[in-house]
Biopython code that builds the backbone (N, CA, C, O; Angstrom):
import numpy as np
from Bio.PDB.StructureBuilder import StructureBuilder

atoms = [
    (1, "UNK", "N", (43.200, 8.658, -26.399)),
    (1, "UNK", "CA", (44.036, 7.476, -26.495)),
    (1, "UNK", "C", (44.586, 7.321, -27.906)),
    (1, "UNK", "O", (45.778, 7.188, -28.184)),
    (2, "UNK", "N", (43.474, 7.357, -28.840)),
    (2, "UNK", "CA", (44.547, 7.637, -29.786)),
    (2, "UNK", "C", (45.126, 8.494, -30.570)),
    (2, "UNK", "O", (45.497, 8.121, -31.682)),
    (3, "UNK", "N", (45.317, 9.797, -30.152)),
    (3, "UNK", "CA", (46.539, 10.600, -30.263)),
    (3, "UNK", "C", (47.752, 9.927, -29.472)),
    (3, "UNK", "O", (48.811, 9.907, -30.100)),
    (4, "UNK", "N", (47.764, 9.344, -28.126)),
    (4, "UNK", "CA", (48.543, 9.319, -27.439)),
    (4, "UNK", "C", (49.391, 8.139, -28.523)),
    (4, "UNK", "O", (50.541, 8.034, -28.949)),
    (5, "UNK", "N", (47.927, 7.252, -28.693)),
    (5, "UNK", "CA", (49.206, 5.808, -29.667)),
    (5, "UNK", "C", (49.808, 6.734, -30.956)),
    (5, "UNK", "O", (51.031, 6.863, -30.898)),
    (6, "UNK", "N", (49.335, 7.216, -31.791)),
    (6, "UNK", "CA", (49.852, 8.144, -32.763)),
    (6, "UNK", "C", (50.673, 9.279, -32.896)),
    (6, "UNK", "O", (50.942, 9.994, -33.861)),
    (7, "UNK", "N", (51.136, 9.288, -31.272)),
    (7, "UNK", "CA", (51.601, 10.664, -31.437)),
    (7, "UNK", "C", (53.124, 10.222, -31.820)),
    (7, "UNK", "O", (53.426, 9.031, -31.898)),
    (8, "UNK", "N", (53.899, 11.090, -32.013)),
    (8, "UNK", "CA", (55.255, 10.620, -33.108)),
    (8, "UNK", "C", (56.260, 11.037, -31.624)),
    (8, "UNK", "O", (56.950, 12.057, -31.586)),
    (9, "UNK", "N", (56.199, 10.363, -30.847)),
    (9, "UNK", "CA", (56.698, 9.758, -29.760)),
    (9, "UNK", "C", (58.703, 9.813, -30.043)),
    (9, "UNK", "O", (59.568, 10.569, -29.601)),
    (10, "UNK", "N", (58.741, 8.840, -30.799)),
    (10, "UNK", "CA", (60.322, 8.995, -31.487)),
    (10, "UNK", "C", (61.010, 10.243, -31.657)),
    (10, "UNK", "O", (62.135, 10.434, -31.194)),
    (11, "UNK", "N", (60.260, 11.234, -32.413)),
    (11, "UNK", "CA", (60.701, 12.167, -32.252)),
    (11, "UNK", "C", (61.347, 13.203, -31.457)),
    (11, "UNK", "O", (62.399, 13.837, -31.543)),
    (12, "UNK", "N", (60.313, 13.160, -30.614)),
    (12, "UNK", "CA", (59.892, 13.963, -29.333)),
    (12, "UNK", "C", (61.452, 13.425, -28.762)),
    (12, "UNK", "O", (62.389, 14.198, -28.561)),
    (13, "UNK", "N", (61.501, 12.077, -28.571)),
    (13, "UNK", "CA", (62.582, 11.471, -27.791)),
    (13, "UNK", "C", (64.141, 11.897, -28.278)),
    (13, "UNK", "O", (65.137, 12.191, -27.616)),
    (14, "UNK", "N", (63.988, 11.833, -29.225)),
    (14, "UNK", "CA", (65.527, 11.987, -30.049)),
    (14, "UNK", "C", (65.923, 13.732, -30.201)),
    (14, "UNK", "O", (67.016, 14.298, -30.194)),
    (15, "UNK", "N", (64.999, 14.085, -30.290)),
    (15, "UNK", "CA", (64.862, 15.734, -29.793)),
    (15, "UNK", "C", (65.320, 16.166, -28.616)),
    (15, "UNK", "O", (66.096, 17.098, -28.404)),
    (16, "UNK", "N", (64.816, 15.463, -27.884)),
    (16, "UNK", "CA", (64.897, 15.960, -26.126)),
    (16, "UNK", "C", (65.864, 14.584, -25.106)),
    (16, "UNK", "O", (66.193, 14.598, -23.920)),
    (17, "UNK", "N", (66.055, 13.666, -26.032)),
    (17, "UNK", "CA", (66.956, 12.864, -25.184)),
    (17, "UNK", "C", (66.294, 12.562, -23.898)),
    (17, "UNK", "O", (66.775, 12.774, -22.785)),
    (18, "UNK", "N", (65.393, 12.159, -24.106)),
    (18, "UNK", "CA", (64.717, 11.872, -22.622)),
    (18, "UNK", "C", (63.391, 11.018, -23.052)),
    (18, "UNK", "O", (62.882, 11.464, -24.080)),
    (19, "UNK", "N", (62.684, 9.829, -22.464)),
    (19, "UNK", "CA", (61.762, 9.316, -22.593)),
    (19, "UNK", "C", (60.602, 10.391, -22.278)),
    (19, "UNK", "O", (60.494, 11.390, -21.566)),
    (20, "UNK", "N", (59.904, 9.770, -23.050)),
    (20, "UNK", "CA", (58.594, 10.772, -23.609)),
    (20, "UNK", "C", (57.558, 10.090, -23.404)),
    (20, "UNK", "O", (56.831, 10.260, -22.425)),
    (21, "UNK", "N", (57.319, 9.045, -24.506)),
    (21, "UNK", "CA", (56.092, 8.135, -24.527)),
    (21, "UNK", "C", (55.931, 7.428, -23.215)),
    (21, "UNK", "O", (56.808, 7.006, -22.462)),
    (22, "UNK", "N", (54.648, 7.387, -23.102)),
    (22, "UNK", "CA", (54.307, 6.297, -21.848)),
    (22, "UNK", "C", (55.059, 4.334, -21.600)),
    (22, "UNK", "O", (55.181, 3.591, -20.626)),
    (23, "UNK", "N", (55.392, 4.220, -23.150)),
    (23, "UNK", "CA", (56.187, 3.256, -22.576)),
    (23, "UNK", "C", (57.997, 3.349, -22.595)),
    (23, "UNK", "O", (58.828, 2.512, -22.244)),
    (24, "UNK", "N", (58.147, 4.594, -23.101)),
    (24, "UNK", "CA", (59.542, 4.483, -22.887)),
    (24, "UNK", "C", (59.807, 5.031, -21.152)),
    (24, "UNK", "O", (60.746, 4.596, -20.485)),
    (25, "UNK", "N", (58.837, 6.001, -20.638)),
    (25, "UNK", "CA", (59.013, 6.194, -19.457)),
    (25, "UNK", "C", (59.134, 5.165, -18.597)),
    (25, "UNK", "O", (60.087, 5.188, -17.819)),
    (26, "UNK", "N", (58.175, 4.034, -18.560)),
    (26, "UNK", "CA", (57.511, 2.465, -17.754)),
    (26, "UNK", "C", (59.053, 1.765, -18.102)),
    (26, "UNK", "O", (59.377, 1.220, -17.047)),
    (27, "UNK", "N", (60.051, 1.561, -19.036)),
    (27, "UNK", "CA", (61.428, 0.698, -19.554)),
    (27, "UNK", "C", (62.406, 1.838, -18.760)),
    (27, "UNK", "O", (63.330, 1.239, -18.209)),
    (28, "UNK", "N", (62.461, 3.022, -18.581)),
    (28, "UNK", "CA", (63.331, 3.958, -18.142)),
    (28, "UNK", "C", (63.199, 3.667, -16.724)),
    (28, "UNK", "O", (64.235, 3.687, -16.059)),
    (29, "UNK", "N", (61.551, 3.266, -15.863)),
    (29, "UNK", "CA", (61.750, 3.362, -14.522)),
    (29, "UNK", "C", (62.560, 1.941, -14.315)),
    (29, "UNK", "O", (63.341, 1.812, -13.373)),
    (30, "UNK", "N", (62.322, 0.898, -15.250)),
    (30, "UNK", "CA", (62.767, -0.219, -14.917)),
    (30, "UNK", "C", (61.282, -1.676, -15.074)),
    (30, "UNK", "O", (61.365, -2.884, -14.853)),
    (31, "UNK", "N", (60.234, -0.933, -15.474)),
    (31, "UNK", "CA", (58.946, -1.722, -15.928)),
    (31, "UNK", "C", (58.737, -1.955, -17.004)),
    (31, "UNK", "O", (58.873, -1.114, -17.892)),
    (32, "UNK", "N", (58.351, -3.157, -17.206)),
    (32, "UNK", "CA", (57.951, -3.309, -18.301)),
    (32, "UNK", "C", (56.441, -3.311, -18.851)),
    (32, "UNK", "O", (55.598, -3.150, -17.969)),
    (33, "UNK", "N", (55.982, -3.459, -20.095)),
    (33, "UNK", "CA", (54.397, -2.797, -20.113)),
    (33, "UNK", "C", (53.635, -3.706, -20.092)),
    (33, "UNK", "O", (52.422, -3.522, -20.190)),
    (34, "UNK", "N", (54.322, -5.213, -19.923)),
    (34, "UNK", "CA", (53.404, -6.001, -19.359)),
    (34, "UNK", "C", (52.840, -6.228, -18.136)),
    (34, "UNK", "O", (51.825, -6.783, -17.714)),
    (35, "UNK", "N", (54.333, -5.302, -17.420)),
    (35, "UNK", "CA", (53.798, -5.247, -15.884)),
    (35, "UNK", "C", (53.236, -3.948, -15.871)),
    (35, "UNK", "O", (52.132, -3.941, -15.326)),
    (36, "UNK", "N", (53.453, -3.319, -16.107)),
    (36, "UNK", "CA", (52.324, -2.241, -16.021)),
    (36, "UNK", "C", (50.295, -2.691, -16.719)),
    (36, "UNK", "O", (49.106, -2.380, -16.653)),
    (37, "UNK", "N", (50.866, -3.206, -17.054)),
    (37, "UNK", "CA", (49.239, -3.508, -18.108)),
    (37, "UNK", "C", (48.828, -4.514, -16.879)),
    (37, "UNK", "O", (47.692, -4.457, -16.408)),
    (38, "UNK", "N", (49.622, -5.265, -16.474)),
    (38, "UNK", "CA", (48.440, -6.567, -15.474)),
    (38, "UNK", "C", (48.602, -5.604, -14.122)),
    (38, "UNK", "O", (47.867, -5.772, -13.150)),
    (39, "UNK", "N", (49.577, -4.638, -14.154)),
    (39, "UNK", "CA", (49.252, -3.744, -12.296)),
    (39, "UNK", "C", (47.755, -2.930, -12.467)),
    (39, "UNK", "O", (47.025, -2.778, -11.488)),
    (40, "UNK", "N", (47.360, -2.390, -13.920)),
    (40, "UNK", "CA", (46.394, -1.647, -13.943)),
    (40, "UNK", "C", (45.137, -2.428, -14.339)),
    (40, "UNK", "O", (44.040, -1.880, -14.229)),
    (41, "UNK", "N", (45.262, -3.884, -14.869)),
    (41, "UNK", "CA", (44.132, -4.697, -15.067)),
    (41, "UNK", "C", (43.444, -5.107, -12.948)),
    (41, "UNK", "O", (42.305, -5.188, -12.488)),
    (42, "UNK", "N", (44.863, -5.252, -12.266)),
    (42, "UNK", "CA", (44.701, -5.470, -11.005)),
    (42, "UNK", "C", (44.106, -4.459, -10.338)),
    (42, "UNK", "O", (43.230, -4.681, -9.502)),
    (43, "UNK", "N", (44.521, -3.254, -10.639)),
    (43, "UNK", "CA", (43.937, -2.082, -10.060)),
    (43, "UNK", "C", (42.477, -2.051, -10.536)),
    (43, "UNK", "O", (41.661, -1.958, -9.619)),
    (44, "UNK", "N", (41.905, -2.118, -11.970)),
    (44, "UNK", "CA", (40.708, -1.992, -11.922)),
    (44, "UNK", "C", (39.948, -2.990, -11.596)),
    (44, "UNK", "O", (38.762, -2.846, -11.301)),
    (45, "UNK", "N", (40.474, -3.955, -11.613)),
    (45, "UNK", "CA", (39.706, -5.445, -10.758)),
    (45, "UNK", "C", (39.157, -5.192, -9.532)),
    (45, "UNK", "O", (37.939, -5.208, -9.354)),
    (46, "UNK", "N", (39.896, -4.975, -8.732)),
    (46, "UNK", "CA", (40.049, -4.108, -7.433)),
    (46, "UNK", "C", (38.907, -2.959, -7.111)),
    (46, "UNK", "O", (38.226, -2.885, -6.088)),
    (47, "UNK", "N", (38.880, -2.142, -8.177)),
    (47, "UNK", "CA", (38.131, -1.293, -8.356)),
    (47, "UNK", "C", (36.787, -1.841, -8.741)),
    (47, "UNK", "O", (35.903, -1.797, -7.886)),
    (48, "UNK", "N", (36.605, -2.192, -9.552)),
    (48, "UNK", "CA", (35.303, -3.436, -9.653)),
    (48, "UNK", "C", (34.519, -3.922, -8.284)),
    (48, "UNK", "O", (33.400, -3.730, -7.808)),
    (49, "UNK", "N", (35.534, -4.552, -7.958)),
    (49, "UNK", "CA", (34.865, -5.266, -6.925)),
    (49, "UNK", "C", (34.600, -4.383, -6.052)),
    (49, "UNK", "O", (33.508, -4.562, -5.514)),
    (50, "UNK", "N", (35.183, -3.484, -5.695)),
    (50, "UNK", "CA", (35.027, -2.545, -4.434)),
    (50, "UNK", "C", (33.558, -1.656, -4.871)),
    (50, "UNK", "O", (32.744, -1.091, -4.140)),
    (51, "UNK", "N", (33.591, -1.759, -5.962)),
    (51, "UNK", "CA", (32.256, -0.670, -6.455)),
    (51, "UNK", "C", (30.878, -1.753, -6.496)),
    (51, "UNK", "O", (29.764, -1.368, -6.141)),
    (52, "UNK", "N", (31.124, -3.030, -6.939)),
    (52, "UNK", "CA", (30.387, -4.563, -6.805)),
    (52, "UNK", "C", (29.802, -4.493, -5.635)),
    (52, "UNK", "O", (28.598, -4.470, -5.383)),
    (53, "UNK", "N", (31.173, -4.443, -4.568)),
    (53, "UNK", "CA", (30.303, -5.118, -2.943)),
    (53, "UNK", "C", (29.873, -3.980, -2.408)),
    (53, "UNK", "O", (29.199, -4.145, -1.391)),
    (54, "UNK", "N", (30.074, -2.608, -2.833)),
    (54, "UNK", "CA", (29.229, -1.371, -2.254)),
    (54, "UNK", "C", (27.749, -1.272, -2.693)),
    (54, "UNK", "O", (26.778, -0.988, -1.992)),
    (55, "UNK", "N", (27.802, -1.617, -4.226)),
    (55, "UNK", "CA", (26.167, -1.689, -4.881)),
    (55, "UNK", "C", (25.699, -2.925, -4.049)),
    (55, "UNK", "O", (24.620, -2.813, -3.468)),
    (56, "UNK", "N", (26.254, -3.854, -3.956)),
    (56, "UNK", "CA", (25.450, -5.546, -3.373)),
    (56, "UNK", "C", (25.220, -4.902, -1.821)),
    (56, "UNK", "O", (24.043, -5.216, -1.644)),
    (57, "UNK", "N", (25.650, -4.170, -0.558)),
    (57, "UNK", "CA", (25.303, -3.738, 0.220)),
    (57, "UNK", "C", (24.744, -2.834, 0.024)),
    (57, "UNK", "O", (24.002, -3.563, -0.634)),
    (58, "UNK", "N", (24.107, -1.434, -0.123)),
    (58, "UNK", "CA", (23.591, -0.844, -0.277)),
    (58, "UNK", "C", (21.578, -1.632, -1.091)),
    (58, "UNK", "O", (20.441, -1.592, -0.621)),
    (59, "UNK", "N", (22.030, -2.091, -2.127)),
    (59, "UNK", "CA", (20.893, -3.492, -2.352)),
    (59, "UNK", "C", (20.467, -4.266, -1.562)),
    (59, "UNK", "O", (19.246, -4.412, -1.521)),
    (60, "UNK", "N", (21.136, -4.865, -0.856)),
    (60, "UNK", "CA", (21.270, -5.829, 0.924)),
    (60, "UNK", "C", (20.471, -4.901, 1.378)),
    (60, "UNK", "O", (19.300, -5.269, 1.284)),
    (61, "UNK", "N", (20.632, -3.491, 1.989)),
    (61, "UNK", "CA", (20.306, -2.500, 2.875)),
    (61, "UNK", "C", (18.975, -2.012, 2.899)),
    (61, "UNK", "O", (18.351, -1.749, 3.927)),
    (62, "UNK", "N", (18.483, -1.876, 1.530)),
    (62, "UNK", "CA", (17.191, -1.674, 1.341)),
    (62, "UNK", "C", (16.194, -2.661, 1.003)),
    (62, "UNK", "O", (14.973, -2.506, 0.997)),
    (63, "UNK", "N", (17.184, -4.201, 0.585)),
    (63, "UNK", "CA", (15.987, -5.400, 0.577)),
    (63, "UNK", "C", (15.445, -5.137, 1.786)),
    (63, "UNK", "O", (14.293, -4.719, 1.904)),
    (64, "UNK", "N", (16.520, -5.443, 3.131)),
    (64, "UNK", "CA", (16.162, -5.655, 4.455)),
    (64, "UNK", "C", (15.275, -4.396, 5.188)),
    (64, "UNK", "O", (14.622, -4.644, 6.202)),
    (65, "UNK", "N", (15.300, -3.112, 4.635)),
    (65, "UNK", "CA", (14.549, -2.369, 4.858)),
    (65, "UNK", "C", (12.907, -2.235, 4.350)),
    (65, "UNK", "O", (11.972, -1.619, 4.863)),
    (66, "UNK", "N", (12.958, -2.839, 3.473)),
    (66, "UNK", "CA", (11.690, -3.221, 2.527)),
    (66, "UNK", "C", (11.062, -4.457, 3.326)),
    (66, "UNK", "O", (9.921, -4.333, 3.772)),
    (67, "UNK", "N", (11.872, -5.814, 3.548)),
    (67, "UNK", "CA", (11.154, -6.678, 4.585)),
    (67, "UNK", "C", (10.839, -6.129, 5.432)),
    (67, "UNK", "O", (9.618, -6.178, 5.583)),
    (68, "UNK", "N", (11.469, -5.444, 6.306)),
    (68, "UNK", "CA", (10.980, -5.159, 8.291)),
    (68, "UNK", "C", (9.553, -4.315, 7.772)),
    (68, "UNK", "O", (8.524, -4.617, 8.376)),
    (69, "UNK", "N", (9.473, -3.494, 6.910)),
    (69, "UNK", "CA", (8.377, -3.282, 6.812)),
    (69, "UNK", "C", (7.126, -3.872, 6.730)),
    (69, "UNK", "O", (6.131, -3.652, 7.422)),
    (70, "UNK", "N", (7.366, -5.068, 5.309)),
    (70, "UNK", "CA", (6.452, -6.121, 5.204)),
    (70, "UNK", "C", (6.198, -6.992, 6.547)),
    (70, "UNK", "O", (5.133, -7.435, 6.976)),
    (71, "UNK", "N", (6.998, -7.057, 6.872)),
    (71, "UNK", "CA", (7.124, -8.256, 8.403)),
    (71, "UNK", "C", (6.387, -7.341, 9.377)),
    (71, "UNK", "O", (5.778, -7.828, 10.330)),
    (72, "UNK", "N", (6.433, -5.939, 9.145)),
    (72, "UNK", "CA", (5.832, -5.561, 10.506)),
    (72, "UNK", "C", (4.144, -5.355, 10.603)),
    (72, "UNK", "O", (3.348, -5.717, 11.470)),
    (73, "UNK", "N", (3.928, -4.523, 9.168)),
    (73, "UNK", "CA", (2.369, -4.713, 8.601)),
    (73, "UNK", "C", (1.971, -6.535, 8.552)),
    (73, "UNK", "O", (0.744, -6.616, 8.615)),
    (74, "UNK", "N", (2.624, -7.995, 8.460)),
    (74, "UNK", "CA", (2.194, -8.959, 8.267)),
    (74, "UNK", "C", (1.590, -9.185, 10.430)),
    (74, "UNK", "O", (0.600, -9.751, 10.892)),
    (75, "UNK", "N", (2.372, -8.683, 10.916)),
    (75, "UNK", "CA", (2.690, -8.920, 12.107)),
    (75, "UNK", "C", (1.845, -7.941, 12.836)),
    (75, "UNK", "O", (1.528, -8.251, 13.984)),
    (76, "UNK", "N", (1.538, -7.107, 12.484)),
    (76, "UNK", "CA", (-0.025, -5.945, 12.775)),
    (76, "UNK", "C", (-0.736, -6.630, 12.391)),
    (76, "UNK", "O", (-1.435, -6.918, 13.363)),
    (77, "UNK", "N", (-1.141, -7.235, 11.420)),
    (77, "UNK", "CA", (-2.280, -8.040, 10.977)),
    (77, "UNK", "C", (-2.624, -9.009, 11.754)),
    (77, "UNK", "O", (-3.562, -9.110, 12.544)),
    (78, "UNK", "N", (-1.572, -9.900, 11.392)),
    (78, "UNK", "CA", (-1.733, -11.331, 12.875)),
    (78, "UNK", "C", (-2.192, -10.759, 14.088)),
    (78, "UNK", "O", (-3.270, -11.029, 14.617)),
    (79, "UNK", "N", (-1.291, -9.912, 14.540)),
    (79, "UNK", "CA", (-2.209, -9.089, 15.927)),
    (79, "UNK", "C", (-3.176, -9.155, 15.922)),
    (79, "UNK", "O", (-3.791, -9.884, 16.701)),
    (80, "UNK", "N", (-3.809, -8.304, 14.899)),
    (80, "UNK", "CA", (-5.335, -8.308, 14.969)),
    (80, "UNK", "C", (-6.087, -9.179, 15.028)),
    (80, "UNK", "O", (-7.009, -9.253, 15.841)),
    (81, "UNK", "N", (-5.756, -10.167, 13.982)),
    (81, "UNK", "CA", (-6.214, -11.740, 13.854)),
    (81, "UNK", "C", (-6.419, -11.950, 15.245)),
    (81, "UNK", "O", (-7.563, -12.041, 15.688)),
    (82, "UNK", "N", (-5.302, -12.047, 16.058)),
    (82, "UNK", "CA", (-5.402, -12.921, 17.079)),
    (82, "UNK", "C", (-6.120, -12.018, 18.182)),
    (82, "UNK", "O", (-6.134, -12.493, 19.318)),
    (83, "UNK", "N", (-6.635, -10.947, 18.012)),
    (83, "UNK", "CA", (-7.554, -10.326, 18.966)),
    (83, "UNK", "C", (-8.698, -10.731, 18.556)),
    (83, "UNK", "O", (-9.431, -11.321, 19.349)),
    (84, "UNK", "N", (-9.058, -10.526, 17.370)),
    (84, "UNK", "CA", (-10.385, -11.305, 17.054)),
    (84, "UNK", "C", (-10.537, -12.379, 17.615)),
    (84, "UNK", "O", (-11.463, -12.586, 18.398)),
    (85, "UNK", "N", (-9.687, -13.201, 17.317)),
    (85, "UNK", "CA", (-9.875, -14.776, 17.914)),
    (85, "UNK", "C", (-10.219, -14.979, 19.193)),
    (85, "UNK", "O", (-11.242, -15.524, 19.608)),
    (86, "UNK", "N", (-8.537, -14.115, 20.345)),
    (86, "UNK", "CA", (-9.677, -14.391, 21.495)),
    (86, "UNK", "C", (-11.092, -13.615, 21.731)),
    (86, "UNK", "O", (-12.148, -14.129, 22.102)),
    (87, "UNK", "N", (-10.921, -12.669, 21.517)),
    (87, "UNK", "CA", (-12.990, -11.757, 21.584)),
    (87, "UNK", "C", (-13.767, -13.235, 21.323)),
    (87, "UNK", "O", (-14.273, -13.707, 22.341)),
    (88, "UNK", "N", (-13.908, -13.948, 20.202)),
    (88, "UNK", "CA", (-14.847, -14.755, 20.109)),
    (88, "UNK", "C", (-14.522, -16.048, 21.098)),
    (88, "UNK", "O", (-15.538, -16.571, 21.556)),
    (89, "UNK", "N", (-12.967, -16.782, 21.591)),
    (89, "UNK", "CA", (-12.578, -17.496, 22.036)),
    (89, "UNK", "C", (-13.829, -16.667, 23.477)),
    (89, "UNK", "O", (-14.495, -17.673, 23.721)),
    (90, "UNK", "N", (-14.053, -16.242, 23.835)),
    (90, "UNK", "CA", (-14.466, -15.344, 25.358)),
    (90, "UNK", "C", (-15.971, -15.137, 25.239)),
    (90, "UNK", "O", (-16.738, -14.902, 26.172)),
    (91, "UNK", "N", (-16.267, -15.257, 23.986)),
    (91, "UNK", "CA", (-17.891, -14.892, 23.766)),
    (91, "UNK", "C", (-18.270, -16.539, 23.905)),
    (91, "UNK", "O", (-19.337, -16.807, 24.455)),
    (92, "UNK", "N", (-17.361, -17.715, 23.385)),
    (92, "UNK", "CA", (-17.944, -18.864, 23.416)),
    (92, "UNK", "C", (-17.948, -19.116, 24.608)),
    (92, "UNK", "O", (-18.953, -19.729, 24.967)),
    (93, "UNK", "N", (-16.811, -18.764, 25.820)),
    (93, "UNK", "CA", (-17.007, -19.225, 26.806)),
    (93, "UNK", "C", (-17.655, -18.503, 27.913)),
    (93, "UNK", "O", (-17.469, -18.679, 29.117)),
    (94, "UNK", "N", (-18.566, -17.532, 27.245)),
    (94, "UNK", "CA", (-19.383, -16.633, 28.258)),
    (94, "UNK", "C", (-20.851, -17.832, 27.747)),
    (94, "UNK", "O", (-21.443, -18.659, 28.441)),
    (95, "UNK", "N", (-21.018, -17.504, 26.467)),
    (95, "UNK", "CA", (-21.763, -18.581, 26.087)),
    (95, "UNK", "C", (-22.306, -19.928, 27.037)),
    (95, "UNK", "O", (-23.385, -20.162, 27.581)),
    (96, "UNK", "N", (-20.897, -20.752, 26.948)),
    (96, "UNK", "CA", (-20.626, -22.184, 27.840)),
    (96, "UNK", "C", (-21.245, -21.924, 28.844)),
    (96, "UNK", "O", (-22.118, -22.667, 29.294)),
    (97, "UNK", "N", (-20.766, -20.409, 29.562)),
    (97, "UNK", "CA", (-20.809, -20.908, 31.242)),
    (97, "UNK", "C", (-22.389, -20.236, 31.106)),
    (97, "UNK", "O", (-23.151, -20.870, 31.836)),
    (98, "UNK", "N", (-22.948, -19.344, 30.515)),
    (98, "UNK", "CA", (-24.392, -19.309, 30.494)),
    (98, "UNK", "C", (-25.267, -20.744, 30.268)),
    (98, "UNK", "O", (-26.039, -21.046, 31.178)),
    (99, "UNK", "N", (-25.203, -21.384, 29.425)),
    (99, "UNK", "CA", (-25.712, -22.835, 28.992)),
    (99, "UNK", "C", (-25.285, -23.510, 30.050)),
    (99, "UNK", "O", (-26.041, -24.476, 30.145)),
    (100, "UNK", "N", (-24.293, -23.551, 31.116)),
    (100, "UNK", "CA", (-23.888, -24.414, 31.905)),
    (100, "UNK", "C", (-25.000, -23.977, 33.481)),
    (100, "UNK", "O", (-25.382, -24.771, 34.341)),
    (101, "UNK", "N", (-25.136, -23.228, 33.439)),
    (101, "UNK", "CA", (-25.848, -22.041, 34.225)),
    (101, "UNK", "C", (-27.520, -22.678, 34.239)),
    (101, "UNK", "O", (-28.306, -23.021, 35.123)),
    (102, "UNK", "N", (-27.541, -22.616, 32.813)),
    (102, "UNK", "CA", (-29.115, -23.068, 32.734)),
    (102, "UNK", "C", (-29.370, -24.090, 32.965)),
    (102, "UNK", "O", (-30.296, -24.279, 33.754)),
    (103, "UNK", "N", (-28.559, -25.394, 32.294)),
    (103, "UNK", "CA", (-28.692, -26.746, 32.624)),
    (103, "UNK", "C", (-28.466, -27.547, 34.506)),
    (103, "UNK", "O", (-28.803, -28.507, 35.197)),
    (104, "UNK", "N", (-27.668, -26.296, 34.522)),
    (104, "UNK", "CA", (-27.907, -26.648, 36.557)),
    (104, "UNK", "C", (-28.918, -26.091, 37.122)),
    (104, "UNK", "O", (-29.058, -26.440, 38.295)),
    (105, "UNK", "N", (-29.947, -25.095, 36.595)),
    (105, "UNK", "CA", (-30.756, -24.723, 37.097)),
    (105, "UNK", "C", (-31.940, -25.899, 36.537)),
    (105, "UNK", "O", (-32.709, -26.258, 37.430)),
    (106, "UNK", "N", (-32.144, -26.461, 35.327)),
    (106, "UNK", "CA", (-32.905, -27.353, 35.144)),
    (106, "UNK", "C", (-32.902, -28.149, 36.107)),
    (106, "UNK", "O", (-33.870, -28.384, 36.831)),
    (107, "UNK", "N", (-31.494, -28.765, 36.214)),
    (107, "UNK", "CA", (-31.397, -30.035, 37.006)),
    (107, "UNK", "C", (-31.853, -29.629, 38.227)),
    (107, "UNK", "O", (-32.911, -30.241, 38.380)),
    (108, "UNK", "N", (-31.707, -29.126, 38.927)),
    (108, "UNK", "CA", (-32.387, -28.336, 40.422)),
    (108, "UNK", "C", (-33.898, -28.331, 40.808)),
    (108, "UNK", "O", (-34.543, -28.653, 41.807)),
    (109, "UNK", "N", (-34.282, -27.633, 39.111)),
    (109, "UNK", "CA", (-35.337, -27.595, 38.961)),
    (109, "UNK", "C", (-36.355, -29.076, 39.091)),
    (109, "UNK", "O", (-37.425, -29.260, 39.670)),
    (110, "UNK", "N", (-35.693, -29.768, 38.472)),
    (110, "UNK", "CA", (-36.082, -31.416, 37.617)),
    (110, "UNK", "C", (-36.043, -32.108, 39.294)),
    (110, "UNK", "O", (-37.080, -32.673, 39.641)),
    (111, "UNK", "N", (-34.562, -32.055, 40.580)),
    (111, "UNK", "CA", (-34.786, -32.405, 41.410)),
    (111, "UNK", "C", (-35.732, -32.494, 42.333)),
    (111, "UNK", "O", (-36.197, -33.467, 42.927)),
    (112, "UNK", "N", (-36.044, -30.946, 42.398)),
    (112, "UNK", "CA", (-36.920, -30.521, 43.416)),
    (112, "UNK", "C", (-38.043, -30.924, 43.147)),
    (112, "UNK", "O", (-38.718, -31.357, 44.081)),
    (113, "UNK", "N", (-38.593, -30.912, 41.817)),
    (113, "UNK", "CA", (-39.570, -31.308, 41.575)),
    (113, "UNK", "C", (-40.275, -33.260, 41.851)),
    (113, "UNK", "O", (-41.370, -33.819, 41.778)),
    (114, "UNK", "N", (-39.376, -33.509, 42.055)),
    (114, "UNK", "CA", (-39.678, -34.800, 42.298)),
    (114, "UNK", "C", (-40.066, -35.360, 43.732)),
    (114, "UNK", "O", (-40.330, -36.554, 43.877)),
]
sb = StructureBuilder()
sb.init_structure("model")
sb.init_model(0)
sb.init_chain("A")
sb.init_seg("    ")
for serial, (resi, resn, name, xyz) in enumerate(atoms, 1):
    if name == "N":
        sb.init_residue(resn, " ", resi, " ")
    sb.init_atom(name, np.array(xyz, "f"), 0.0, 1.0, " ", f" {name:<3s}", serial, name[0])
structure = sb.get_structure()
């Protein structure tokens, strides 16, 4: 870039009768270098963002790949949890109906006896 600003541009031109430098070419097509300077500030804006929302998806892509994992090991776990739970939910009520078992046999017992 800066050879290009330094380069002796004038010369070149008056030599060869023909635009040379990058801004006498941009005034020859009919542009000026202010419009050229905000078409290429637009272009890399453009470019920005397009490179922005590819990194922010790709980031998106693997948060959400990183949760389903966590969510699925949290969600194996709970499983388990909740097998434990009923096993003992089933031991209390084998329990119950044993104790319920005995106390009608008392009472039977306690009847007859009378």
């Amino acid at each position: 870039m800066h050879g290009v600003q330094n380069f002796p541009w004038k010369e070149w031109e008056l030599l060869s009768a023909t635009p040379q430098s990058p801004e006498s070419k941009l005034f020859a097509a009919g542009l000026h270098v202010e419009d050229e300077v905000a078409r290429q500030q637009e272009e890399h804006r453009q470019a920005v963002t397009m490179v922005s929302d590819k990194a922010a998806r790709r980031v998106m892509k693997d948060a959400t790949i990183e949760m389903v994992v966590h969510v699925k090991r949290a969600l194996k776990g709970f499983n388990n949890e909740v097998k434990i739970f009923q096993a003992e939910i089933e031991k209390i009520g084998e329990a119950r109906s044993a104790d319920m078992s005995f106390l009608v046999e008392r009472l039977q017992k306690l009847r007859s006896g009378r």
